[in-house]
C-alpha positions in Angstrom: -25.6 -4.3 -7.3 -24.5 -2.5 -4.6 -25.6 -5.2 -2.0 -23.3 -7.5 -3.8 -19.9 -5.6 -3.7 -17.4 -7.3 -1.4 -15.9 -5.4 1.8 -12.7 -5.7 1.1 -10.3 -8.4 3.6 -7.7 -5.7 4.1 -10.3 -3.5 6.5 -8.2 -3.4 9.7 -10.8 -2.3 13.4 -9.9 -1.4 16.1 -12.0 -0.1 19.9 -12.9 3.8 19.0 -13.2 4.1 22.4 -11.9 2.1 25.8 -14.7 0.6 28.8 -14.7 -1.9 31.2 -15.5 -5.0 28.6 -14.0 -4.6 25.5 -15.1 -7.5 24.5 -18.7 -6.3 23.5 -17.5 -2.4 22.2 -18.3 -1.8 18.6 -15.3 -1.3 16.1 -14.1 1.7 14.2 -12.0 1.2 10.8 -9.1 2.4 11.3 -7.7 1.4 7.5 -8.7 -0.1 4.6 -5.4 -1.3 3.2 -3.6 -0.9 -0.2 -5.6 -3.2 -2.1 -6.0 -0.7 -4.7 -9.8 -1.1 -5.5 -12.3 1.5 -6.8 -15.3 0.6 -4.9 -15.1 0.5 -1.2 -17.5 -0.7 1.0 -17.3 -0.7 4.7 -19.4 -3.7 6.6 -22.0 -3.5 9.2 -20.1 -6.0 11.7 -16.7 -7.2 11.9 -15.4 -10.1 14.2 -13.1 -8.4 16.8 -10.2 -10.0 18.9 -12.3 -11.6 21.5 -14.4 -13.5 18.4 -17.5 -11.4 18.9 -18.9 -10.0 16.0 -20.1 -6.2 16.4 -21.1 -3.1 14.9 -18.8 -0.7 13.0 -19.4 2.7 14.1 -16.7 4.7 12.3 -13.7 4.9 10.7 -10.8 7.1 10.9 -9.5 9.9 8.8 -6.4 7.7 7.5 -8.6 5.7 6.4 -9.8 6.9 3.2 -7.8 10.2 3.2 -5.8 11.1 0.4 -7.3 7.8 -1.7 -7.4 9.6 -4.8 -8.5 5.9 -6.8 -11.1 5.4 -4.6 -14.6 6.1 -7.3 -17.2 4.7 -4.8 -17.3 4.5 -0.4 -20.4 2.5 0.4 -20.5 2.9 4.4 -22.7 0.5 6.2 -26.1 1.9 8.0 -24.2 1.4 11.6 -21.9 4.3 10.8 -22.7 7.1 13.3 -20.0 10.2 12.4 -17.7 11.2 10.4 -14.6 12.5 11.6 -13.1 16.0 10.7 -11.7 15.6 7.0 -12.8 12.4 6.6 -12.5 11.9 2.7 -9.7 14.5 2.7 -7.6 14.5 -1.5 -10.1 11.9 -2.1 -10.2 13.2 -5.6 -11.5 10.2 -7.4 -14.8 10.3 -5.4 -17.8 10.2 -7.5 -20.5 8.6 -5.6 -21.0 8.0 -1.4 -23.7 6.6 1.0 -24.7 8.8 4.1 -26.2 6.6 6.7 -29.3 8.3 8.2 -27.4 8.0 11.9 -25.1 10.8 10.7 -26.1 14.1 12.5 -23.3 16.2 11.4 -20.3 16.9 8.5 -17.1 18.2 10.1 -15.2 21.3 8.4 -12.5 19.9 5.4 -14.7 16.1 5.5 -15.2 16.6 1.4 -12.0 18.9 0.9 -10.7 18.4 -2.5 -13.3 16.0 -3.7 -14.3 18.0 -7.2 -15.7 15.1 -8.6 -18.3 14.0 -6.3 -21.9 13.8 -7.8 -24.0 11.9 -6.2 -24.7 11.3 -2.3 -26.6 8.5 -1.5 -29.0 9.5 2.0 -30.7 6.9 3.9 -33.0 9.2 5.3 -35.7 11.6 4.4 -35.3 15.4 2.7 -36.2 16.5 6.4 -33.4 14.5 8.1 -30.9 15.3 5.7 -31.6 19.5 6.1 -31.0 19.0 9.8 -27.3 17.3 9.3 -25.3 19.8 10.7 -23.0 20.8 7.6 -19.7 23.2 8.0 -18.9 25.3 5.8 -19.0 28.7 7.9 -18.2 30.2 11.5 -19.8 33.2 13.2 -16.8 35.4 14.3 -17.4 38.4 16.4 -14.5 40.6 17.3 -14.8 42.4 20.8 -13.3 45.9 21.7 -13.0 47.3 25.3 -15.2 46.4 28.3 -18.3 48.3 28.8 -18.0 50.8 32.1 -19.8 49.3 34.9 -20.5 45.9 33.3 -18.4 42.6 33.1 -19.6 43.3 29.0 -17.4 43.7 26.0 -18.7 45.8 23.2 -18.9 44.0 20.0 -16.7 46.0 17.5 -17.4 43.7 14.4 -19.6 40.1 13.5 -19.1 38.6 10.4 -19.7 35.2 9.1 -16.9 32.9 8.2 -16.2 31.0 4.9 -14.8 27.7 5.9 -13.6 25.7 2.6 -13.7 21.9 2.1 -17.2 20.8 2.0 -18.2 22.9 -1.3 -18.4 19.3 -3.5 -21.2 18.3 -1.5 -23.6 21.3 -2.1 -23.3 20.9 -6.0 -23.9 16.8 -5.9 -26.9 15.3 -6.6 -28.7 14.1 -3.1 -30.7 10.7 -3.3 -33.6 10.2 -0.4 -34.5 7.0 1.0 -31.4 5.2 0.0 -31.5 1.2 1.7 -28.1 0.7 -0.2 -27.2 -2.4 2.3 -29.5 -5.3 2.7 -31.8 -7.2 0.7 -34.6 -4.5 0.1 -33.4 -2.0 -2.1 -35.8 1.0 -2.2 -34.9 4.5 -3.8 -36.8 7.6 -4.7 -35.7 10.4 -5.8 -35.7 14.2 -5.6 -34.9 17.0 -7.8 -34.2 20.8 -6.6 -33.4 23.5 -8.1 -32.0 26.1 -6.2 -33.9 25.8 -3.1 -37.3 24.7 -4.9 -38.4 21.4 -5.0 -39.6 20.2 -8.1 -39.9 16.6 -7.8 -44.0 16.8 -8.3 -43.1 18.0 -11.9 -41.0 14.9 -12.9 -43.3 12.2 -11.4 -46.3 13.4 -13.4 -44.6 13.9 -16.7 
């Protein structure tokens, strides 16, 4: 089902970065329009202004911030990073596909996104606990310099809450998600807490 959802026309690209031969740069998604549609799906490849058709490697934070009717974001497996607040107000958001090439979640990318339940992973349990996630800072407060020493003494350490990624700890995670493509293969996990109890579903 997912396979068959359209990418919507309104998608407009443009060069995420600038090099010598624009022509063969991937794209980056800079909106998705006003079209007003639930379920949005970003493509692999998009034809750019020289006629070549290339990757889409991200998309920018107007693009689906503050899209409170969008319900679904399918993004393609060519998607490498999100950038920082990324699905900002997106309050509507239920469901989302990682692709496995994302290493890291900014601060603020899930802000405000209450109802999001399941995230759809492309890669394995293992891949997905080493996606850098923000949600805190180490903050250490320095006092004086030390005599003799080009040291200051550390007056305080403390770790920092850093709010707008909480909807994606309480989702559900899906492993092994091939959303795109013609082979669609999914297993599951379940957890509770930080113990994995899949083994107890798969032999009841």
């Amino acid at each position: 089902m997912i396979k068959d959802v359209p990418c919507p026309d309104t998608i407009e690209y443009k060069l995420p970065f600038m090099w010598l031969h624009p022509q063969n740069l991937p794209l980056g998604v800079t909106s998705i329009g006003d079209s007003g549609l639930s379920i949005i799906k970003i493509p692999e490849r998009a034809m750019n202004r020289y006629g070549r058709n290339v990757p889409v490697i991200t998309f920018s934070r107007q693009a689906f911030s503050g899209k409170s009717n969008i319900t679904d974001i399918v993004l393609s497996q060519s998607i490498e990073r999100f950038p920082k607040g990324a699905f900002e107000g997106c309050t509507g958001l239920k469901r989302i596909t990682v692709p496995r090439k994302v290493k890291g979640i900014k601060e603020g990318t899930f802000a405000g996104c209450e109802q999001l339940e399941d995230v759809y992973f492309e890669g394995t349990m293992e891949e997905w606990n080493r996606i850098n996630i923000i949600h805190h800072k180490h903050e250490v407060e320095f006092g004086q310099l030390i005599p003799g020493t080009p040291v200051q003494e550390v007056k305080a350490e403390r770790m920092i809450f850093i709010p707008g990624n909480e909807a994606i700890f309480s989702a559900n995670i899906h492993f092994l998600c091939r959303l795109p493509g013609e082979n669609f293969n999914c297993s599951f996990n379940v957890k509770v807490g930080n113990k994995d109890i899949t083994e107890f579903f798969r032999t009841i």
